[in-house]
Backbone bond lengths (Angstrom), bond angles and torsions (degrees), N, CA, C in turn:
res aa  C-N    CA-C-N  psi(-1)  N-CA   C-N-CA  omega(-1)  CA-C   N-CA-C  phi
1 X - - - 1.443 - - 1.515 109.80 -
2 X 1.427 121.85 131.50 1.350 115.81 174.13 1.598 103.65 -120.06
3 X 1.529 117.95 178.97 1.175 113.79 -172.49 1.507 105.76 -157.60
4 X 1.336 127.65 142.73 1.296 113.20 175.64 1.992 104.99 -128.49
5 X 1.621 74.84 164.58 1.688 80.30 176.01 1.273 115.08 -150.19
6 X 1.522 128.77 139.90 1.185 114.11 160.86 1.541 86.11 116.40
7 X 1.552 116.63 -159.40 1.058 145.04 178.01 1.617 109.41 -62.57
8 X 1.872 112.66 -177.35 1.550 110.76 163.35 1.460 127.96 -80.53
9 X 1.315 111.72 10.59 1.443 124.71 -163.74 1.660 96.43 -117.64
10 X 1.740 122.58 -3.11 1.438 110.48 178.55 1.369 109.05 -90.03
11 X 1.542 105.73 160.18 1.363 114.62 175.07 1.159 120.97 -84.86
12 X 1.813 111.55 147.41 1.561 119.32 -176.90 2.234 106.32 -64.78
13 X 1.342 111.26 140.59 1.272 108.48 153.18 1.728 121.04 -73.80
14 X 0.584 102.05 115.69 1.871 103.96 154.63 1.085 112.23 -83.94
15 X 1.104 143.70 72.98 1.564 140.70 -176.33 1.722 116.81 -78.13
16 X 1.568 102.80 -1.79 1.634 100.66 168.12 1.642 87.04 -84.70
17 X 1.049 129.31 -65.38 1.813 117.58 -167.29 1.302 83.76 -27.81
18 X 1.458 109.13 -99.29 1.564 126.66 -155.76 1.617 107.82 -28.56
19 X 1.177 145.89 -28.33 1.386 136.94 158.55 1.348 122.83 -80.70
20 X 1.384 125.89 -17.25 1.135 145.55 154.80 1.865 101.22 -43.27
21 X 1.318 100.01 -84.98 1.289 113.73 178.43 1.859 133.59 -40.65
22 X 1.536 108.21 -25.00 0.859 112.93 173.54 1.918 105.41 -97.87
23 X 1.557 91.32 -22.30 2.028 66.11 171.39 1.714 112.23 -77.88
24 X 1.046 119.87 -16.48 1.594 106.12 178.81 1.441 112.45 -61.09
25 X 1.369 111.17 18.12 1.846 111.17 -172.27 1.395 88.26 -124.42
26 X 1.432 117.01 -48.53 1.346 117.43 179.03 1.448 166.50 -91.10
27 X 1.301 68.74 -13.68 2.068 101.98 -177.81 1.714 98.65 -60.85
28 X 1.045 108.33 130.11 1.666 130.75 172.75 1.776 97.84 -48.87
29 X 1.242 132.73 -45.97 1.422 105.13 148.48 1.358 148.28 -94.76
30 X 1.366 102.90 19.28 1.799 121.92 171.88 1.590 105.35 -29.97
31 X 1.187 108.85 149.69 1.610 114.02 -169.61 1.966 92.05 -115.15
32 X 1.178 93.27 156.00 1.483 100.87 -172.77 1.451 98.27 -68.53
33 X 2.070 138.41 129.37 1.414 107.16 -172.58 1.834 73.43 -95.38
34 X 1.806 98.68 170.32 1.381 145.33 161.02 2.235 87.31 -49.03
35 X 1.485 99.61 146.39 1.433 110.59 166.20 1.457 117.76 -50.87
36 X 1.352 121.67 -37.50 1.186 124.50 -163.09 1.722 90.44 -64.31
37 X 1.666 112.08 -82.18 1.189 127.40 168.24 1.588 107.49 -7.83
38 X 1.349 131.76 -86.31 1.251 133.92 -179.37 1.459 132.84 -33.77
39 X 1.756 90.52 -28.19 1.644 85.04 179.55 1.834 106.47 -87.34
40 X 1.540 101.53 -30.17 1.617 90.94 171.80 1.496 126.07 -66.28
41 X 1.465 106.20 -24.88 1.608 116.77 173.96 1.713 98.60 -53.93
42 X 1.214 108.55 -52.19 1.185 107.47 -154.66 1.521 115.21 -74.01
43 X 1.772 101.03 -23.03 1.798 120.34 179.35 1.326 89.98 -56.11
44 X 1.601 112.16 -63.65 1.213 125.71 -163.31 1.744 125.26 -44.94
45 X 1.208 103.28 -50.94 1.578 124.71 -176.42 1.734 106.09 -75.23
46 X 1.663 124.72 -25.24 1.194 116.16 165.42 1.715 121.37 -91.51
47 X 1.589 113.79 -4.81 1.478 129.38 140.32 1.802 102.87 -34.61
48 X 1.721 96.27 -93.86 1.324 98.95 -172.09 1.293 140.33 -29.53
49 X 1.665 110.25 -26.63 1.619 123.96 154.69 0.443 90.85 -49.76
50 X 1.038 136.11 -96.02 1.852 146.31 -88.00 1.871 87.35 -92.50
51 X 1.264 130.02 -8.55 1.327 125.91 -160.33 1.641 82.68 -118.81
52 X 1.155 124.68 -51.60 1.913 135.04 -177.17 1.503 102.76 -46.16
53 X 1.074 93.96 -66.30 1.862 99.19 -168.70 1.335 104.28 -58.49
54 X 0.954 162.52 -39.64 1.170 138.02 177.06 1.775 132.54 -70.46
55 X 1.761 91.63 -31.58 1.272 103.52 -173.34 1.826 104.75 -84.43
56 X 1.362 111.04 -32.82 1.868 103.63 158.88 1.294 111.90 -61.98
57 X 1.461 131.96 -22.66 1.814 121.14 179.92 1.366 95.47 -68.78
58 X 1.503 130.30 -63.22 1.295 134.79 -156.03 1.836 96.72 -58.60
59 X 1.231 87.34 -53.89 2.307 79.44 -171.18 1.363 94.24 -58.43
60 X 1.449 149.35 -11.17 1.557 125.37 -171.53 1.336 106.20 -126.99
61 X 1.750 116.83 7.98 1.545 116.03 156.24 1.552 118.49 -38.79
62 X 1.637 96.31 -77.38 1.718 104.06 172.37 1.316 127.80 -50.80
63 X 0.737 138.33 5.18 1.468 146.79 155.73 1.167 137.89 -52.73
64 X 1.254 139.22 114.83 1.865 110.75 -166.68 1.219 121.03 -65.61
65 X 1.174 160.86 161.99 1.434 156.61 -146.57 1.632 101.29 -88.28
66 X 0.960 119.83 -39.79 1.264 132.00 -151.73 1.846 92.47 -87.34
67 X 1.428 114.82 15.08 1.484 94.30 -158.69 1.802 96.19 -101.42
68 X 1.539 111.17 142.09 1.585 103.14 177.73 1.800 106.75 -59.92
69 X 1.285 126.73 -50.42 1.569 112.99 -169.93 1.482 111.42 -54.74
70 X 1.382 121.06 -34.31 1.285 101.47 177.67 1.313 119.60 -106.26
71 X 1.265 118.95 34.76 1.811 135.94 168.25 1.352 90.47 -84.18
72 X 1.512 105.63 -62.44 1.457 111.00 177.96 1.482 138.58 -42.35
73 X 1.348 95.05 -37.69 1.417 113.33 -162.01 1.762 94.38 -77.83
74 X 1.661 111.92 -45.38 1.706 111.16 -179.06 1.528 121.17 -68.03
75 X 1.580 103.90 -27.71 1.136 90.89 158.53 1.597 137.12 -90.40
76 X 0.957 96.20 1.69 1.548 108.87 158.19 1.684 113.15 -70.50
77 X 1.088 123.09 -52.03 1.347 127.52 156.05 1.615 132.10 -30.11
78 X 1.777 87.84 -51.20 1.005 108.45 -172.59 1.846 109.83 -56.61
79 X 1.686 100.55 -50.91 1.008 113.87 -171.67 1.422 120.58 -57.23
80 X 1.382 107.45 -42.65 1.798 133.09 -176.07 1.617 107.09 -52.77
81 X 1.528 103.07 -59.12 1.489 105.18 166.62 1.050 121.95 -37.29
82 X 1.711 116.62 -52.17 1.453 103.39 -164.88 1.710 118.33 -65.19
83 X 1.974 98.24 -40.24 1.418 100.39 -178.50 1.571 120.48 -55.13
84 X 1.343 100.39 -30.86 1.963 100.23 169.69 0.958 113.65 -55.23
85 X 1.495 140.64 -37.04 1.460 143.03 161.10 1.247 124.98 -33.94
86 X 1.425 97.90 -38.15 1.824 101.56 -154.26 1.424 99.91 -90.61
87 X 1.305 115.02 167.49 1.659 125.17 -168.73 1.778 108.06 -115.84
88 X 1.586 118.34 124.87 1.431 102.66 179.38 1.539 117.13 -56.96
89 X 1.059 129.10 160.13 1.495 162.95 112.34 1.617 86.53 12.03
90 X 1.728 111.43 129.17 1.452 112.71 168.01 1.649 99.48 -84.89
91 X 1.217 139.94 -3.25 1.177 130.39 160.67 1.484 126.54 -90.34
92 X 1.495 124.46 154.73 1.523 119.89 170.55 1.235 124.87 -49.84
93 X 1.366 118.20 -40.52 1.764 107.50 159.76 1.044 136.93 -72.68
94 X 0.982 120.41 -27.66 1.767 151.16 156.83 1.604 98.80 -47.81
95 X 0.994 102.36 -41.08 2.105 114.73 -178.74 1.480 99.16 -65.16
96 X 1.508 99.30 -82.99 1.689 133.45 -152.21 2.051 76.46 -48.40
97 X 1.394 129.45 -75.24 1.461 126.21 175.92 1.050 119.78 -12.66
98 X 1.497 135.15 -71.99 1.509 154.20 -156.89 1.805 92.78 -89.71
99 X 0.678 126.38 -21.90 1.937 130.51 149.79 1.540 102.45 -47.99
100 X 1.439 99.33 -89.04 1.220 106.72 -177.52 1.202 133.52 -33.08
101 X 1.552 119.65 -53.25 1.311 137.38 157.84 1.686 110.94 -29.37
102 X 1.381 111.39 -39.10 1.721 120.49 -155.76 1.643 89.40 -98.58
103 X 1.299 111.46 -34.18 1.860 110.13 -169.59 2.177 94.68 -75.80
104 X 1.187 124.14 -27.95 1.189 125.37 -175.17 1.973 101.85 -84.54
105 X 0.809 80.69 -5.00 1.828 83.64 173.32 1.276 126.39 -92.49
106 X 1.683 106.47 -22.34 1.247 134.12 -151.74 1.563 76.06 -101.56
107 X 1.262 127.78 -91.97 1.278 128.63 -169.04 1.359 107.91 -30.69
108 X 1.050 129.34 -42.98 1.542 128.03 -160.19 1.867 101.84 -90.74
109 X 0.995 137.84 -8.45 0.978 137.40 -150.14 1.889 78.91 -120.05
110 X 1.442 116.20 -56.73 1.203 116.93 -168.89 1.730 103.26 -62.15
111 X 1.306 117.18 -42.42 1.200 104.59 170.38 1.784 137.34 -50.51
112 X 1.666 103.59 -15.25 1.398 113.60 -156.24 1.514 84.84 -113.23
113 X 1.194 117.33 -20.50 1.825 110.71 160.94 1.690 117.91 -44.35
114 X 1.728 86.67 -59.97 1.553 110.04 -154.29 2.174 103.05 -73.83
115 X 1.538 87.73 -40.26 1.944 85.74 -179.16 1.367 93.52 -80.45
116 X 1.313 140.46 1.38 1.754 100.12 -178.92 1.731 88.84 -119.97
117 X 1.749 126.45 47.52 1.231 126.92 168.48 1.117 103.92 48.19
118 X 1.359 152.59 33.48 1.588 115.61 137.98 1.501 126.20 -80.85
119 X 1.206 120.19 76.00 1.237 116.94 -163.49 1.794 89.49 -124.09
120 X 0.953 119.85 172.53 1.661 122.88 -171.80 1.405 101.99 -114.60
């Protein structure tokens, strides 16, 4: 599934990658990755923000204010932002965590793409 937003110059979502990507952090049999691995998971998965958050603001602009999906949807935003802020854990669990944290953003953010139709 791809999705666009914005102008002719924005980029398509792939939101199967981007859920792809966050289950290798999460799936009940996810394998612990190597440091190297983790930090690109993690490059990777704060990509997918940085591309999510904008395209869930635009699908829940039109919306009337008062509407629950897109209360939801900003604070989902809301939330995503902050985790882009934050800095991992100088330890591997402390890492593999603040991953996780960013792969549960991804899903949730990708979900609020796909239910409020901006999908192409």
């Amino acid at each position: 599934m791809t999705q666009r937003t914005g102008g002719p110059e924005a980029l398509p979502l792939d939101v199967e990658t981007m859920r792809e990507t966050a289950r290798r952090l999460l799936a009940e049999d996810a394998e612990l990755p190597t440091a190297g691995e983790l930090e690109t998971l993690t490059l990777t998965l704060r990509g997918h923000m940085m591309l999510l958050v904008p395209a869930v603001e635009d699908a829940a602009r039109p919306l009337p204010e008062d509407d629950i999906p897109r209360a939801c949807a900003l604070a989902c935003v809301g939330e995503a932002r902050k985790r882009l802020g934050l800095e991992p854990g100088r330890s591997l669990p402390q890492a593999v965590a603040h991953a996780q944290r960013l792969a549960r953003s991804v899903n949730a953010l990708v979900d609020h793409v796909v239910n409020l139709g901006a999908q192409a």
